[in-house]
N, C-alpha and C positions, 0 to 999 in steps of 0.2 A: 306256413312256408312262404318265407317271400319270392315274389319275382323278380332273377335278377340276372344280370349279365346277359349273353346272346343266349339264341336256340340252338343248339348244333346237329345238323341232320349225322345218324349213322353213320360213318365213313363210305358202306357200300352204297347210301343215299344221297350223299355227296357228290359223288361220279354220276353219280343219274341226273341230279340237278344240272352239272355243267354240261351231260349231255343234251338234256332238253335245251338249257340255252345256246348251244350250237343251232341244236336245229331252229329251234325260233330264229335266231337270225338268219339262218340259211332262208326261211320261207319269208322274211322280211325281205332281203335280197330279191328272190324267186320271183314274189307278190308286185313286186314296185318292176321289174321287169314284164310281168303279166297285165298288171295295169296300163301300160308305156302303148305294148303290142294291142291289145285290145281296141285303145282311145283311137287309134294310127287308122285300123280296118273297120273300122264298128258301123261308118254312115248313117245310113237312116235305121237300121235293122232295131226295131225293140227291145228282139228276144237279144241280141248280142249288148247293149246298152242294158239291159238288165243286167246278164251274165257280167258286164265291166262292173257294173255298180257292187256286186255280190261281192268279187274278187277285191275291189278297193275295200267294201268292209272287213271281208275276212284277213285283213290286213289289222283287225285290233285287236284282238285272239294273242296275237303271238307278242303286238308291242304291251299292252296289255301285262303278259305275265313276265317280259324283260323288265317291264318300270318296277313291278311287284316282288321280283326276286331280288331287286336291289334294296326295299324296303323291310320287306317280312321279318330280317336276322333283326333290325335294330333294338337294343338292349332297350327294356321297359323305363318309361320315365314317369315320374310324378303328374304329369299330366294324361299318361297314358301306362297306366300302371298293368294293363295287362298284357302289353307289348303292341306290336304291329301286326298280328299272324292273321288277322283278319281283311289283309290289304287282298288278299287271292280270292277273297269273297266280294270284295268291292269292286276286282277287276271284272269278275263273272259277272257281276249285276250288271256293271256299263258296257260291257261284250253283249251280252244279253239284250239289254235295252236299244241298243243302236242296231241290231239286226230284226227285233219285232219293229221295232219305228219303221227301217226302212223298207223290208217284206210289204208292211201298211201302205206306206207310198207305191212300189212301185206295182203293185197288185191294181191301187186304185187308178195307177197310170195307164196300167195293160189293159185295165176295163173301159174304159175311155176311149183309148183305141179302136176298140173292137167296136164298141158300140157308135164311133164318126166312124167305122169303115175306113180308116184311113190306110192308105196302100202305100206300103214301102216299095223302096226301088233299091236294085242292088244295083252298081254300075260297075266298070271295065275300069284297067287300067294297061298301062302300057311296058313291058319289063321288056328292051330293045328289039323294041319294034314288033315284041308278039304279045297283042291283043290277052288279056288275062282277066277273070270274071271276078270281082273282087268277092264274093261266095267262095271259091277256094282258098283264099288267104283267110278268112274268117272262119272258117272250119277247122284251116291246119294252125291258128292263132287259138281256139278253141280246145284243142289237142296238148296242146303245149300248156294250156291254162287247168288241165286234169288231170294226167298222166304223171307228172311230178308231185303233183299236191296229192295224189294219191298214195305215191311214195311217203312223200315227209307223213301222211299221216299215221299209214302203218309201221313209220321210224317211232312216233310220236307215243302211241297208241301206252305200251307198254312199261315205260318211263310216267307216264301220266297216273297207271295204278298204283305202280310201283309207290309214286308219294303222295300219293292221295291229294291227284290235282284237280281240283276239278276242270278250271280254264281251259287245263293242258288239256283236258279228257276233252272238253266239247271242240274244241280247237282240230285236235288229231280228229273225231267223228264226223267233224263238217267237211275237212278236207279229204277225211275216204269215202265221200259221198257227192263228189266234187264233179265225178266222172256224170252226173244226173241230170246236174245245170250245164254241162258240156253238151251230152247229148239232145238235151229237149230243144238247146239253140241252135245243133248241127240238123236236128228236121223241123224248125223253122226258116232258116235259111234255105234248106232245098224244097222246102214245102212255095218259097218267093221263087226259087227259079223254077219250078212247074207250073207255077200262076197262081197257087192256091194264096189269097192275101192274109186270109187270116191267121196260115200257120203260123205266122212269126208273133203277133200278140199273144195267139193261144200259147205258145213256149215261151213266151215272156210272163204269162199269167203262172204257167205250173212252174214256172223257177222262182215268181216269189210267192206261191205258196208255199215252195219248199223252205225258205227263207223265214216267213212266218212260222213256220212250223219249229223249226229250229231254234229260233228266237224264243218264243213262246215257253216251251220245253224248259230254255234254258233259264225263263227268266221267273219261270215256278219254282224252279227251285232254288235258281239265288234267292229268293225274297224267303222262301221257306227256310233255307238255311242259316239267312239273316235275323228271321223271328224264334233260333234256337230250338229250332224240331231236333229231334233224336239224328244222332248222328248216322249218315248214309254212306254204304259201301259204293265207290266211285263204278265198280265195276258192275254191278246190276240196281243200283240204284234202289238195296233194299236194305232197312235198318244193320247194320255192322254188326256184327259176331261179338265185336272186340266190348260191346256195355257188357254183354252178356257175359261173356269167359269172365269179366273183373269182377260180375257179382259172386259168379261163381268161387273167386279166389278169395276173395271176402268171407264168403258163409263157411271157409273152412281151417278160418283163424277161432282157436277156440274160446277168445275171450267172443268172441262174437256171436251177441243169440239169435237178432232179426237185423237184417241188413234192406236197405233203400239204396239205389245207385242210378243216376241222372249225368248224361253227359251232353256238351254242347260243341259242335264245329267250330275251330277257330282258324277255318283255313286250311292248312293240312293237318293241323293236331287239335286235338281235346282237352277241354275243360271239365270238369265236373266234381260234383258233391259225392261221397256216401254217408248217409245218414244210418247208424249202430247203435243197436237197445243190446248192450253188454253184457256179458251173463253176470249174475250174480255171486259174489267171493274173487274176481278174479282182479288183482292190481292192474292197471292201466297204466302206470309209472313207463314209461320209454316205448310202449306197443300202440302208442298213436304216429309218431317217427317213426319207429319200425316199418308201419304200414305202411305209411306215404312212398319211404322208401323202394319198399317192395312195390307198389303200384307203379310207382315212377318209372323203375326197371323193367315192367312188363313188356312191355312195347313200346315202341319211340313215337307213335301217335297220341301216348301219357302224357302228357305237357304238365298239366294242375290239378292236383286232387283236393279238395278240403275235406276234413273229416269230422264229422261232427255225430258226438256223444249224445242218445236222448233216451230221455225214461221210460215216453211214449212217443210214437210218429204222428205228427201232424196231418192230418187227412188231405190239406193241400199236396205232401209228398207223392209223384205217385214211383 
């Protein structure tokens, strides 16, 4: 079966795609405002110059899967005969890779800190003529940088299963988890206005741990998804249902005596082989079509099945 023309999501997959790209832009929007307020109050603070730095990354999550949704449909060409669907996997890996890089930096900055002792200073400013401790505006700037991204990510969250996104899915989980690096830099900051110095590195060290960790997560399993492991269910991140039901629909074509079935992520859809030791007496004339067919139809995460006929299974199959 060749590959040819565009992918076409479901029609009710269709609506969910242009939902997510609203909200992606909405939190592009949101993020670039967040960043602005941040840079404005941050001064000398660590833990808030972490928390900026976090909020500027988490800015590639969403531009990330807009560049990606505008590439993924393009019909397959001779130089890329198996289409683009793999661009959502390229985006997760450099989403991924630029959030462990940075977690690395700014962990090894927070430590640093801590270990010169270096003492921030939060200072005042003046909003006519009364005296204001610039620790309130960095808290309620802090507020502002979690409480919405909290939102978009529980908008997000569902639209992400829905199409087996990954991006979308770590993108929506970072940012319902957003409220964590908000809090650790709201009692570093009050931790500088009771004297204590160190709070504010210590809340800068657990925000990028939190960052490493996330990064990290995320970048085991781009790379594993990239080295074509078994396909994973977005939503518990345990091998998909969906190989198993297809072998299952396989072993009960009755031209069919022993069935192999192997599938690979290509983004939001699959690829895969199954390998059939045919019974014996049975024509095969039009029941390799048929099948394809019928797989194809299964579910819209189908993309490519080949099907191949064998006397015996190759012990490499597994």
């Amino acid at each position: 079966m060749k590959i040819t023309g565009k992918f076409a999501l479901p029609p009710y997959l269709q609506e969910t795609l242009k939902k997510a790209i609203f909200y992606e832009w909405l939190t592009v929007g949101y993020l670039l405002t967040v960043i602005v307020l941040m840079f404005l109050v941050m001064g000398s603070s660590q833990a808030m110059k972490t928390a900026w730095l976090e909020d500027a990354l988490s800015i590639l999550p969403a531009i990330s899967f807009l560049i990606a949704s505008r590439i993924y449909n393009k019909p397959a060409t001779k130089e890329f005969p198996y289409g683009f669907h793999k661009v959502f996997s390229i985006a997760f890996l450099t989403g991924s890779v630029a959030l462990f890089a940075m977690g690395c930096f700014l962990a090894i900055d927070s430590a640093i800190t801590l270990i010169k002792a270096e003492r921030p200073t939060i200072g005042s400013i003046y909003v006519f003529n009364t005296q204001i401790w610039m620790g309130w505006l960095m808290m309620l700037t802090l507020c502002y940088s979690a409480f919405p991204a909290m939102w978009l990510g529980y908008k997000k969250m569902p639209l992400a299963k829905k199409m087996h996104n990954k991006i979308l899915f770590t993108d929506a989980t970072t940012q319902k988890a957003d409220y964590m690096t908000a809090f650790a830099a709201i009692i570093g900051i009050l931790g500088v206005g009771f004297g204590i110095w160190w709070a504010d590195a210590s809340a800068a060290l657990f925000i990028s741990i939190s960052v490493i960790k996330d990064g990290f997560k995320g970048l085991k399993n781009a790379i594993a998804d990239l080295m074509d492991r078994h396909p994973m269910d977005v939503k518990n991140n345990e091998k998909d249902n969906l190989v198993e039901e297809i072998k299952k629909l396989a072993k009960q074509w009755p031209w069919a005596k022993q069935v192999r079935v192997r599938f690979r992520e290509h983004g939001m859809v699959y690829f895969g082989e199954l390998y059939i030791i045919p019974m014996k007496g049975f024509a095969l004339d039009g029941k390799i079509e048929a099948a394809k067919d019928e797989l194809l139809a299964y579910h819209w995460k189908i993309h490519d099945v080949t099907i191949m006929v064998e006397d015996t299974f190759d012990e490499n199959v597994v």
